[in-house]
N, C-alpha and C positions, 0 to 999 in steps of 0.2 A: 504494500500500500504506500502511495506516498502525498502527500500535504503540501496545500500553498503555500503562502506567504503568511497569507491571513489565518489561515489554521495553524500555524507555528507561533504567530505572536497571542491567540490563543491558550493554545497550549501552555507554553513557555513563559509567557508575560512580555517578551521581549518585546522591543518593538519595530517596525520594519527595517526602522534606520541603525538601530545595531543588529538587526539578521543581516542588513548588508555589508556594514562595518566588521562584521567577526569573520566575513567571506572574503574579504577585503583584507583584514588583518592574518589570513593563513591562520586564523582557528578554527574554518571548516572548510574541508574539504570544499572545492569548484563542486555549488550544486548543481546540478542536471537542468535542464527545462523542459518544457512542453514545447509540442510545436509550434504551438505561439509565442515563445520565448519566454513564457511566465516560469519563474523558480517552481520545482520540486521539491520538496525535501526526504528523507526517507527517515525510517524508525530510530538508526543510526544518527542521523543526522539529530534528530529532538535528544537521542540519550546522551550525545557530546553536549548541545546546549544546555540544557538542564544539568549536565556537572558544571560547567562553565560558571551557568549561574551562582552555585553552590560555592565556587573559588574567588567568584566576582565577591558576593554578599560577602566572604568573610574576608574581603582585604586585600586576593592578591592582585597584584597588577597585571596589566595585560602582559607584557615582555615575558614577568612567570608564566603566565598561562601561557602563552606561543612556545615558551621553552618545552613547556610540558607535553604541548600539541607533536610538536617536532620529535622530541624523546618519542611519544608514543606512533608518530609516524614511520621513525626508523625500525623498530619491532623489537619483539621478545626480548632480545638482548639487552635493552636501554631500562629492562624493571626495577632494577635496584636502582637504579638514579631516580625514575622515577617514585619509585618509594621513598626515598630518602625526601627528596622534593616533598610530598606529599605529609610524611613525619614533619619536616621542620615548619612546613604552614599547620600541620595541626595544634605544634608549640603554642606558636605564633598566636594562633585562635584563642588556646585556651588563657593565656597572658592576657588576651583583649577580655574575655569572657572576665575573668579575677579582677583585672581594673574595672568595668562596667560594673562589677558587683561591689567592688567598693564606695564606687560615684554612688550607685544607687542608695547604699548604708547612709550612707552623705545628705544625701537629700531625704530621703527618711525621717531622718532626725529632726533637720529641719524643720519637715512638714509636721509634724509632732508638736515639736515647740510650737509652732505657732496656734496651733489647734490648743493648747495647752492657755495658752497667752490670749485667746481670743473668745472665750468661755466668760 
């Protein structure tokens, strides 16, 4: 089965101008068209953007993601790097995750006191 344009930014949330930006950027493969030249996508295609997203939301940059793209382009061989890639943005996450959950104690407290103060 394969999907427009519009059923990808569907799908995905993305929107047409990064499905063509991320095609553009070598994070998806040259997609296919129809014979009217409208974009295809295939199942593959949605399960790359939908990690993508997943790398986007928690921080990494695009350069990482293309690196990643590319490891995974080369094949099999390149799984430890990219594992290793993958271990250090998990780091990475959970650092953002521990400071977010500090802010949040932060503001918290705050919100408290005032609630406290305004009684």
């Amino acid at each position: 089965m394969d999907y427009s344009i519009d059923d990808v930014t569907r799908i995905t949330g993305f929107s047409k101008h990064t499905l063509r930006y991320y095609e553009r950027a070598g994070l998806l493969d040259p997609v296919d068209r129809n014979p009217s030249g409208h974009r295809r996508y295939t199942e593959m295609d949605i399960g790359r953007l939908t990690f993508l997203g997943k790398l986007r939301t928690t921080g990494m940059g695009i350069q990482d993601m293309r690196l990643y793209i590319e490891l995974l382009r080369q094949g099999d061989h390149t799984r430890v790097d990219r594992l290793m890639m993958l271990e250090n943005h998990h780091q990475q996450v959970l650092q953002q995750i521990a400071a977010l959950q500090d802010a949040l104690k932060a503001i918290e407290y705050k919100i408290d006191l005032y609630r406290k103060t305004s009684n």
